[in-house]
Chimera marker file (.cmm) of the C-alpha trace (Angstrom):
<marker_set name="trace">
<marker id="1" x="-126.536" y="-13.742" z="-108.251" r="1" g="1" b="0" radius="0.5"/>
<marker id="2" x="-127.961" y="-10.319" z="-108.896" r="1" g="1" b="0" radius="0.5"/>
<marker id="3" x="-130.379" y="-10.781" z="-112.231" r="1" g="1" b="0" radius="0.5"/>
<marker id="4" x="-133.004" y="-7.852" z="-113.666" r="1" g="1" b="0" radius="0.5"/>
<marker id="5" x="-136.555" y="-7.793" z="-112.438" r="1" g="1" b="0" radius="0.5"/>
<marker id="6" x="-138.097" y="-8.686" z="-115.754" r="1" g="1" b="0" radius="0.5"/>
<marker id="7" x="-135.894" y="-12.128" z="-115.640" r="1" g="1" b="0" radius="0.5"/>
<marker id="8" x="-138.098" y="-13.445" z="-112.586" r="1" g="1" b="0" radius="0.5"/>
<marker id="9" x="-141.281" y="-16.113" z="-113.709" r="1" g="1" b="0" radius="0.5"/>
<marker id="10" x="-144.563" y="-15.688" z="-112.152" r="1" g="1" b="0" radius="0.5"/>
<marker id="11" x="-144.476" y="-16.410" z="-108.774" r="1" g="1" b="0" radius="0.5"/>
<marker id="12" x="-140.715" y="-16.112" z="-107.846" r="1" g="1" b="0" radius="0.5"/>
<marker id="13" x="-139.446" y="-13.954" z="-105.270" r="1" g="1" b="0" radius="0.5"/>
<marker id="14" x="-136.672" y="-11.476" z="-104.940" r="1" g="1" b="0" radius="0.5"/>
<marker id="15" x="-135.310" y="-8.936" z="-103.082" r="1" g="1" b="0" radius="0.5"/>
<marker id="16" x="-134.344" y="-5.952" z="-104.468" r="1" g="1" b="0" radius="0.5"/>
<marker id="17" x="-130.388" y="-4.982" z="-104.750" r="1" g="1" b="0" radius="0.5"/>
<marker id="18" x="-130.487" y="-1.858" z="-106.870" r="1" g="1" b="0" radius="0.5"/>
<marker id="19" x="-132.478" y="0.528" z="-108.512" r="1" g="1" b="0" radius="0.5"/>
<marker id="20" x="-130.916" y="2.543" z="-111.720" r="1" g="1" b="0" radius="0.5"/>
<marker id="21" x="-132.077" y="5.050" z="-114.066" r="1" g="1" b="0" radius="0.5"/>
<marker id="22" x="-133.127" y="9.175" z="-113.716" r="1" g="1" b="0" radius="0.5"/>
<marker id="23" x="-133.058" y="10.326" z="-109.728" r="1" g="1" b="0" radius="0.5"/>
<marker id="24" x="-136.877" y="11.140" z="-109.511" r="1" g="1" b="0" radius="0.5"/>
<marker id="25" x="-137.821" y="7.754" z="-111.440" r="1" g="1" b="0" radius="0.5"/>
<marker id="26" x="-136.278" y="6.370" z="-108.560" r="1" g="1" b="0" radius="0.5"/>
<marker id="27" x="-137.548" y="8.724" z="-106.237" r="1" g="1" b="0" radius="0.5"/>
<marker id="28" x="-141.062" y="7.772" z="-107.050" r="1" g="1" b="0" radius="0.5"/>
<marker id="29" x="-140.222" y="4.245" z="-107.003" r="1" g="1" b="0" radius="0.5"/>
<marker id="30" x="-139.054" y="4.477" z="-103.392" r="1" g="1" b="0" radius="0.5"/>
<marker id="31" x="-142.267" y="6.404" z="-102.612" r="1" g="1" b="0" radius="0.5"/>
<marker id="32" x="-144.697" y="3.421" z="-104.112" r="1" g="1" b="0" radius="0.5"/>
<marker id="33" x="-142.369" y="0.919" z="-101.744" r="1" g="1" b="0" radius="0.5"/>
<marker id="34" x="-139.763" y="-0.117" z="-104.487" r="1" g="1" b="0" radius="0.5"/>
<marker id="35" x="-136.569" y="0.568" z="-103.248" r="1" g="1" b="0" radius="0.5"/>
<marker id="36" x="-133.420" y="-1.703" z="-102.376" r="1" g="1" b="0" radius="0.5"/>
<marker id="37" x="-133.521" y="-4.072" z="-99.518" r="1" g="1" b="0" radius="0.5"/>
<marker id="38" x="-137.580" y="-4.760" z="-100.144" r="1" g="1" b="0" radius="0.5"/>
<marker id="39" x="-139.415" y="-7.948" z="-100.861" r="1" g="1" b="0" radius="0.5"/>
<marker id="40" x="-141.265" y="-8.876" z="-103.872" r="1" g="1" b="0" radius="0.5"/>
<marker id="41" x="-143.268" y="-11.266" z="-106.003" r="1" g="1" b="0" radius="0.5"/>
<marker id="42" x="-143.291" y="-11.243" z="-109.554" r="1" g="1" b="0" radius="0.5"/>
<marker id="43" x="-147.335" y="-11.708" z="-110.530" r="1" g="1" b="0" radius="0.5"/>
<marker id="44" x="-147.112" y="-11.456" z="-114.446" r="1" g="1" b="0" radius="0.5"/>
<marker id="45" x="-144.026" y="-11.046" z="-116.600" r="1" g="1" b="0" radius="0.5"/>
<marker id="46" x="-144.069" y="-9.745" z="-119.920" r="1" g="1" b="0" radius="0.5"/>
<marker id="47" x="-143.889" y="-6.190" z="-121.578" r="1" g="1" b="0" radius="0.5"/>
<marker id="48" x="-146.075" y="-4.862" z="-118.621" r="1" g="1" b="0" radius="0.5"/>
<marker id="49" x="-145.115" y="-6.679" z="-115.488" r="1" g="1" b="0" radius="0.5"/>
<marker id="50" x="-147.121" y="-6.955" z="-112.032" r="1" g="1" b="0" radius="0.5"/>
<marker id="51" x="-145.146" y="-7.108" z="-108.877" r="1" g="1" b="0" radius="0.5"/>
<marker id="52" x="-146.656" y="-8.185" z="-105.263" r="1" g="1" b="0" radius="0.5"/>
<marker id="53" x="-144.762" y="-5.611" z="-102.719" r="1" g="1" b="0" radius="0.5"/>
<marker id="54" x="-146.347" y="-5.948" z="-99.326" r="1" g="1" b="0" radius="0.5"/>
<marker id="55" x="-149.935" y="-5.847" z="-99.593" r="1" g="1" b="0" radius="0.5"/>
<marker id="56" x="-150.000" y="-3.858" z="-102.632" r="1" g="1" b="0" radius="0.5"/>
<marker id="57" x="-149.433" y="-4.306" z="-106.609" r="1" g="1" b="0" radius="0.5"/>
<marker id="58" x="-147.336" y="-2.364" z="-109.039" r="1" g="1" b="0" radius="0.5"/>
<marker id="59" x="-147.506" y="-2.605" z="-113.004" r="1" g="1" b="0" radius="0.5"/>
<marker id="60" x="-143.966" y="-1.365" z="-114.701" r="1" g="1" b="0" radius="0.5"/>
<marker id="61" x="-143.471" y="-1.981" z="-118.412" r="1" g="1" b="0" radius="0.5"/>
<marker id="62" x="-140.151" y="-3.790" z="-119.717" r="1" g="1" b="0" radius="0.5"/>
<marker id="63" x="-138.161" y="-0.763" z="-120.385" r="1" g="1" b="0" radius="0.5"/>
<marker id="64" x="-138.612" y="0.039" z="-116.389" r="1" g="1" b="0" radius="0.5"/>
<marker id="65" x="-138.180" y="-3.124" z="-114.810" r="1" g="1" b="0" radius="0.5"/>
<marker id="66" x="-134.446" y="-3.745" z="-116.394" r="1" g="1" b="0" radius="0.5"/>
<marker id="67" x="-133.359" y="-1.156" z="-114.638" r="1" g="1" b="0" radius="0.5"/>
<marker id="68" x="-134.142" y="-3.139" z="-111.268" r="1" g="1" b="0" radius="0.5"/>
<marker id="69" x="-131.611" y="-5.372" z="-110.670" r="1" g="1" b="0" radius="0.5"/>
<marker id="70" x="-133.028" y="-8.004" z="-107.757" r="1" g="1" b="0" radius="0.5"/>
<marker id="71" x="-131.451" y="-11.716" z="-106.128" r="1" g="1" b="0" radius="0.5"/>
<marker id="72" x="-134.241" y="-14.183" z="-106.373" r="1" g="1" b="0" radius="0.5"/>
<marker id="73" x="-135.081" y="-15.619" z="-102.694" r="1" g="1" b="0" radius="0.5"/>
<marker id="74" x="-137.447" y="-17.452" z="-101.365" r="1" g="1" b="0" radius="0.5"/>
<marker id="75" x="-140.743" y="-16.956" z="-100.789" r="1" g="1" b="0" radius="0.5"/>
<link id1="1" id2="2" r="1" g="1" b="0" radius="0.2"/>
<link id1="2" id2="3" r="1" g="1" b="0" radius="0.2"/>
<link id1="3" id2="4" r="1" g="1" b="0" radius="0.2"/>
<link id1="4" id2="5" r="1" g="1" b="0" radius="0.2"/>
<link id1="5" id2="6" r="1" g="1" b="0" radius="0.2"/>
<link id1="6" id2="7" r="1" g="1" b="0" radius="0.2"/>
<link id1="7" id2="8" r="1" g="1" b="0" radius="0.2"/>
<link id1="8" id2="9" r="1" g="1" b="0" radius="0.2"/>
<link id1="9" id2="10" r="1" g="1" b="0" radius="0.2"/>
<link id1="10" id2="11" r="1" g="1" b="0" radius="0.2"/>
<link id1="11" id2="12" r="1" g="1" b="0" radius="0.2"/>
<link id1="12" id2="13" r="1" g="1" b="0" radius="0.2"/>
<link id1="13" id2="14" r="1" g="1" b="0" radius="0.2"/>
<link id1="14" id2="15" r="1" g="1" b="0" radius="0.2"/>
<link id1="15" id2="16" r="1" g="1" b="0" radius="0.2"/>
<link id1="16" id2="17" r="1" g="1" b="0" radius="0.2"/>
<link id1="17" id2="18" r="1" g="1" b="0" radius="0.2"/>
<link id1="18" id2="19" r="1" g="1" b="0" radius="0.2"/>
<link id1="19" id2="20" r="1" g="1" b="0" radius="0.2"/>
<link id1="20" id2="21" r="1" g="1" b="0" radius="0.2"/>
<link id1="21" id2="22" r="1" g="1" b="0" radius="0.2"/>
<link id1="22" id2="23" r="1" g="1" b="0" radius="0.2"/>
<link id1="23" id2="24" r="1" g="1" b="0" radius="0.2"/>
<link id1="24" id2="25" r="1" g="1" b="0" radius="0.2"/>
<link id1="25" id2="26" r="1" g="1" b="0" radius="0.2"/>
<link id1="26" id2="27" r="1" g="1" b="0" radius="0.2"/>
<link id1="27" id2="28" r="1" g="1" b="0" radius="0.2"/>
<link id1="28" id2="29" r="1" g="1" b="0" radius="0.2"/>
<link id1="29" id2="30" r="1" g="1" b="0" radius="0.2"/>
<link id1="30" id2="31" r="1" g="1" b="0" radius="0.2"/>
<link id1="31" id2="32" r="1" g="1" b="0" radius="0.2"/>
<link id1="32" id2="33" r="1" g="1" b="0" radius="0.2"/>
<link id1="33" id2="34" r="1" g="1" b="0" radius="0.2"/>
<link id1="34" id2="35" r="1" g="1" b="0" radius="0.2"/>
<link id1="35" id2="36" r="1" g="1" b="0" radius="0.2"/>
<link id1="36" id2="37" r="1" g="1" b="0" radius="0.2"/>
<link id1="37" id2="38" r="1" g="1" b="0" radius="0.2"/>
<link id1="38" id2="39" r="1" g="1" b="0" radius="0.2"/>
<link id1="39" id2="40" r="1" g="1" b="0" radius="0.2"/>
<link id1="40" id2="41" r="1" g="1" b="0" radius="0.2"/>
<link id1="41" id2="42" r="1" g="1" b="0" radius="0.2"/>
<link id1="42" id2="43" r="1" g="1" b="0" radius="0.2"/>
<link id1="43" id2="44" r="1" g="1" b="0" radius="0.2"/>
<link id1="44" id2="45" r="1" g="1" b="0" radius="0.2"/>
<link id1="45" id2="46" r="1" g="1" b="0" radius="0.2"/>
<link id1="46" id2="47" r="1" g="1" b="0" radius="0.2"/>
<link id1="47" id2="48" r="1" g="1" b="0" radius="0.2"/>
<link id1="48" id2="49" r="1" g="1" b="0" radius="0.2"/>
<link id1="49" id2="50" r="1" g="1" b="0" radius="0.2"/>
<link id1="50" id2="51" r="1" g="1" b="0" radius="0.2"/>
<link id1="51" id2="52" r="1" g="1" b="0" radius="0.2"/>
<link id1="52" id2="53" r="1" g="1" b="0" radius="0.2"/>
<link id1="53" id2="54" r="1" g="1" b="0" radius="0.2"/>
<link id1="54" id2="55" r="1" g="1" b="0" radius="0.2"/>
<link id1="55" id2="56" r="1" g="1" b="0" radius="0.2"/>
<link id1="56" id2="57" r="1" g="1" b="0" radius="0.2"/>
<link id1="57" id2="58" r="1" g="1" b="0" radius="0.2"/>
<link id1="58" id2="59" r="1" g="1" b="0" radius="0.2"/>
<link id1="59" id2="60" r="1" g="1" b="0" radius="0.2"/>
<link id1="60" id2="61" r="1" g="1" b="0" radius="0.2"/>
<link id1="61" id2="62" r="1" g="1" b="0" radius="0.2"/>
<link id1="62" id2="63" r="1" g="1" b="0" radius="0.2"/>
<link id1="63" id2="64" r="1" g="1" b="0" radius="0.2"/>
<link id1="64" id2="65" r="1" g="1" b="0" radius="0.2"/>
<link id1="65" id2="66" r="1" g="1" b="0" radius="0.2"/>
<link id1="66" id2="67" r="1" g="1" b="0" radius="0.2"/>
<link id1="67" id2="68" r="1" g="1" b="0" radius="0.2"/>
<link id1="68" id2="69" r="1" g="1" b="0" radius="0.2"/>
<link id1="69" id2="70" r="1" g="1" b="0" radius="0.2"/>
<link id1="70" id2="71" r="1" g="1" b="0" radius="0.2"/>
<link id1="71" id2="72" r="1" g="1" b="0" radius="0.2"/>
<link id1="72" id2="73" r="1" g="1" b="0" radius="0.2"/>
<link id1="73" id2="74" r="1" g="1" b="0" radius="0.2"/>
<link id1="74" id2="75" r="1" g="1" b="0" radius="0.2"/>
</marker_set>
C-alpha cells in the first residue's frame, strides 16, 4: 500500500513509488538520489524530516515530503 513519505516513523523503511510536484523539484531530487525505485530510511519525522538514502542524509520539510509517495519495506 503506497502511503506519503512523511507517514513513515523513525526507523521504517520504504521504497520509493513516485515522486510529484514541479519537473525541476523533481529533477533535483533525482540528482541528490531520490527518485522512484530507491531505498530509504526515515531518521526523524516531523515538519523537517531526515531520510537515510545510501550512505548519505537528506532533510525535506513537510510540504516536500507529501509529495513522495513510498511502500514501506523492510529494512
Amino acid at each position: 500500500m503506497l502511503i506519503p513519505l512523511d507517514m513513515l516513523k523513525p526507523g521504517e523503511w520504504a521504497e520509493v513509488a513516485e515522486v510529484g510536484g514541479d519537473a525541476a523539484w523533481v529533477c533535483r531530487l533525482a540528482e541528490l538520489g531520490l527518485r522512484e525505485g530507491c531505498k530509504l530510511q526515515m531518521q526523524q519525522s516531523g515538519s523537517t524530516c531526515l531520510l537515510k538514502i545510501a550512505d548519505c542524509r537528506l532533510c525535506l520539510r513537510s510540504g516536500e515530503s507529501a509529495r513522495i509517495l513510498v511502500l514501506p519495506v523492510r529494512g
